[in-house]
Structures are given as structure tokens and as C-alpha cells.
N, C-alpha and C positions, 0 to 999 in steps of 0.2 A: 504493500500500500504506500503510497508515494508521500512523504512527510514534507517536501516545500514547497513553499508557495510562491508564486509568483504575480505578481499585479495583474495580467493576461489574464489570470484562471479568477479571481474576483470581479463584481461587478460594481458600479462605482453608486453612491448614494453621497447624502448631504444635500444643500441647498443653499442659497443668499455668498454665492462666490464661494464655497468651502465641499471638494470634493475627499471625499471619504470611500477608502478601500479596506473591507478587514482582513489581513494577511496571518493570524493567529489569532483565532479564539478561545476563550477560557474553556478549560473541559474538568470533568469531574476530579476532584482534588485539587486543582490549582485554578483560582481566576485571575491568574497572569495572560493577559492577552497583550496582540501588538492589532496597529492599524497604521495605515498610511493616511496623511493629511497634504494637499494643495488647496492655499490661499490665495487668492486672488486677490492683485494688488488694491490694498486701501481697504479687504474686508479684515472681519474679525471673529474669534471663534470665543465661546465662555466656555472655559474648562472647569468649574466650579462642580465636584461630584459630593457629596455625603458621604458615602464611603467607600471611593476608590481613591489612592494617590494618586497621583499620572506623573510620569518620568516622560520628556519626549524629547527628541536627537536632531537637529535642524541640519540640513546638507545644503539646501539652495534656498538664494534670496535674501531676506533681511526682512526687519518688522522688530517686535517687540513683546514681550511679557509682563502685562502690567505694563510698571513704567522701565523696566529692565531692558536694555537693546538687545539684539539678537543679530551678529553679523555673520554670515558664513555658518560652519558647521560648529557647534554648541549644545547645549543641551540647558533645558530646564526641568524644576517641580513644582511642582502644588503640590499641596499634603489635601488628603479629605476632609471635608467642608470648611476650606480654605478659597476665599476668593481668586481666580486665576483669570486672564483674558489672553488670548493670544494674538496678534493683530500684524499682517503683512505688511511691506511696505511697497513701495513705488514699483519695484520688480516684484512682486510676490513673495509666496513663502512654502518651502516643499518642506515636509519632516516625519517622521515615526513616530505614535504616541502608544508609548505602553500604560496600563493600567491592572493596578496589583489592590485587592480590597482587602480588609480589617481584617479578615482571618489569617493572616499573614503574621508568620513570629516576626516579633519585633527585637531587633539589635538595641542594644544601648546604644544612645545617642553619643558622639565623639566628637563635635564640631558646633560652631554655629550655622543654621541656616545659610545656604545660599540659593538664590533663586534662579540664576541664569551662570551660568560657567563656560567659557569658550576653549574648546581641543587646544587651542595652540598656549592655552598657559599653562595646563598639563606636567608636571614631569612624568618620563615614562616610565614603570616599574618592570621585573623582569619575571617572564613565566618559562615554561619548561622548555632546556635545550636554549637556542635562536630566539624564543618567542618574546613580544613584549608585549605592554597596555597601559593604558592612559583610563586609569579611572580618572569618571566625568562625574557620576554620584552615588555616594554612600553614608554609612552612619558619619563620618568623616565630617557631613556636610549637609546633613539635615533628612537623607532618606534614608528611615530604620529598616524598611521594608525589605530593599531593594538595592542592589549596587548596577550603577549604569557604564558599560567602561567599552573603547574601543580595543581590540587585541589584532596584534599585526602578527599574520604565520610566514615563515619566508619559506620559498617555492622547497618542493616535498611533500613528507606528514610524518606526525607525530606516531607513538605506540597504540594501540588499542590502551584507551583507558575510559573514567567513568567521572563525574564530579558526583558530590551530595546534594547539589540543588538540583532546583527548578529551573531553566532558562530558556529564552528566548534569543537566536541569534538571526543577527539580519545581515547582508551581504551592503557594506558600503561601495569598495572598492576589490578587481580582480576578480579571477576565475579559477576552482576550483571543482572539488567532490566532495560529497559527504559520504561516506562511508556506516552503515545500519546493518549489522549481521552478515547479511550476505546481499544486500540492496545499495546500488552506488545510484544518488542521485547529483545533477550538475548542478554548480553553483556561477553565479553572476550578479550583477551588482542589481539589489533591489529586491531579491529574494530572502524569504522568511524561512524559518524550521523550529520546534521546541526541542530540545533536549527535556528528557522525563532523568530525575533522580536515578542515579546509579545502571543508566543506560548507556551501554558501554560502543564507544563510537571514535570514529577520527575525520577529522576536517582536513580534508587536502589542499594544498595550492597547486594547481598545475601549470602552474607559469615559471617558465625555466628561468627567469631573471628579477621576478616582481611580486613584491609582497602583496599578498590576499589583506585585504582589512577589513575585519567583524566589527558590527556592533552588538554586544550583549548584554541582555539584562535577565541577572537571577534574581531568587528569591530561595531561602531568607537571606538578606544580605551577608558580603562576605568580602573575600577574596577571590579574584579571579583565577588569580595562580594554583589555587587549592584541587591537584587536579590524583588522584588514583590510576593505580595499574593493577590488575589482575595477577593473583601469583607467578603463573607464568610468566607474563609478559613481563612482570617485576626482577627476577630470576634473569634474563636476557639484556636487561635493562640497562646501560653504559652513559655515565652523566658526561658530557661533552661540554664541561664549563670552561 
């Protein structure tokens, strides 16, 4: 059964300049869901939910959060029943909103509040082998929920392994595989997929010179680098630091 999603295979909804695609929906045990949003320049969208956060990842255009800017690729949150607006500017506003509700373990808080945070002031941290990532939000910085972070794989793939969370990974940049048991599906920029808890999988780059770039969001917040191997494949397993 084929796990990604692609904008092509959903049908588009929304209204008043604000086009809406769902590319992951919540399913039994986790109402971690992703959606794709385009504003149209000078509208506006209210994100204000009761009880879902929303973390959401901006790639193209400009506009605003509240009164927060939004240049380039960025990300914000609103916490549940936290006033939120989100609002294009002069060129529009493309980006991914995920939405994660109360039943969601909560992290201790470790940061103050931030509302809007942009990629490029980032430091990057390091994940297994080659890998890197730019957490964008976590307890760190106001969402207990949920950790939002970009991760760069450079061309290859990793071991068969598994994480403890829940997540949702979306295709920024680059081409790759996903790798499921014995089901390889292709990856490009735009596409969605969930990882389930302790589902054991590898993300390929198949670009012989160029890094794939994820964007992830788990749940219960965490670390990204937080990643498991199988006895086996632990056993075979050689650190290349």
C-alpha cells in the first residue's frame, strides 16, 4: 500500500484566496496530521484552533504571523487556543501546516516562546554518520508537543533503523526512496509520508552529488538524532565519525 503523498493525488479545497491540500491525515492513535497551504497575495488565513497546536514551515513568498515577518523559508507556532493569523504578502505565501492536539505528551518547557524563527539562523546539529539538522521548533522554544526541524541526508542511505516517535516527513529539496519492508516508494520535492513509532525504514538520496533535504515533525517532542538499529543491523554497524 503506497505511504506518500503527493499534491497530484489530493484534491484542493479552501476559499477567499487560501488553497488547501491534505497530504497526511490524523489516523487512529496519533492526530498528527500535515496539509499544504497557498496564499494568495494580500489574503489571510486564522489559524486560531482550541485544541490543536499548529507548527507550519514556509518555503515560498513572504507575508507575516501576526505581527511577526515571514521571509523565505521559516517556520512558525500557535499553541491551542492561542490567537494566530497568517497573512501573504505582495508575492504570496506557499507552506506546510502541521497540527498535533492535547493528547499529545507534553515535554517540559526549555525556552521562551518564539513565534516565527527563520532556517538560516539555525545552527546545524549532527545526526547519524554524514547527517545533519536545523531544529526550527521545540521544547527549546515554546512547542512541548512537537519538535519541527529540517534534516539534510547526503546522497546514499542510512542502516535499517527505527525512531520512538511519531512523524511526519515532507520532501523540501532532492530526490530520493523511501524504503518500507520490502516497498520502495520515490521521493521528490513536495511529497509527504508518516513514519509510525518503531517502524523500521531508510530514506535514500539518490542523487550522486546532492543532498536530499527533509522537513520533519515528531511527536512527543524530542530529538531528531534519537535514531535505533535492530540487533542485527547494530552488530554490523561501523561509526564513521
Amino acid at each position: 500500500m503506497a505511504r506518500v503523498t503527493r499534491l497530484d493525488d489530493t484534491g484542493a479545497a479552501g476559499s477567499d484566496g487560501v488553497d488547501r491540500r491534505p497530504l497526511v491525515p490524523p489516523e487512529e492513535g496519533s492526530e498528527l496530521a500535515l496539509d499544504a497551504l497557498r496564499l494568495e497575495p494580500g489574503t489571510s488565513l486564522d489559524l486560531t484552533d482550541p485544541l490543536h497546536d499548529t507548527v507550519l514551515f514556509t518555503y515560498e513568498g513572504s507575508g507575516a504571523l501576526d505581527t511577526a515577518a515571514i521571509e523565505g523559508r521559516a517556520a512558525g507556532f500557535v499553541a491551542a487556543g492561542a490567537p494566530g493569523t497568517l497573512s501573504a504578502g505582495a508575492d504570496g505565501l506557499a507552506c506546510v501546516r502541521a497540527t498535533l492536539g492535547g493528547a499529545t505528551d507534553l515535554h517540559a518547557p526549555m525556552g521562551a516562546l518564539e513565534q516565527v524563527v527563520g532556517l538560516d539562523r539555525i545552527e546545524p546539529g549532527k545526526a547519524t554518520g554524514a547527517r545533519s539538522f536545523q531544529v526550527l521548533f521545540g521544547p527549546h522554544n515554546g512547542s512541548t508537543r512537537a519538535t519541527m526541524f529540517v534534516g539534510y541526508i547526503p546522497p546514499g542511505k542510512a542502516p535499517w533503523h527505527y525512531h520512538l516517535y511519531d512523524e511526519i516527513v515532507w520532501i523540501l529539496r532532492g530526490e530520493g526512496r523511501l524504503h518500507l519492508g520490502e516497498e520502495v516508494e520515490r521521493l521528490a520535492p513536495g511529497v509527504a509520508f508518516r513514519l509510525r513509532p518503531r517502524e523500521v525504514h531508510i530514506v535514500e538520496n539518490t542523487h550522486p552529488d546532492a543532498e536530499l533535504a527533509v522537513l520533519g515533525i515528531f511527536t512527543p517532542a524530542g530529538s531528531p538524532s534519537a535514531a535505533y538499529l535492530e540487533p542485527h543491523v547494530a552488530d554490523a554497524y561501523v561509526f564513521a565519525g
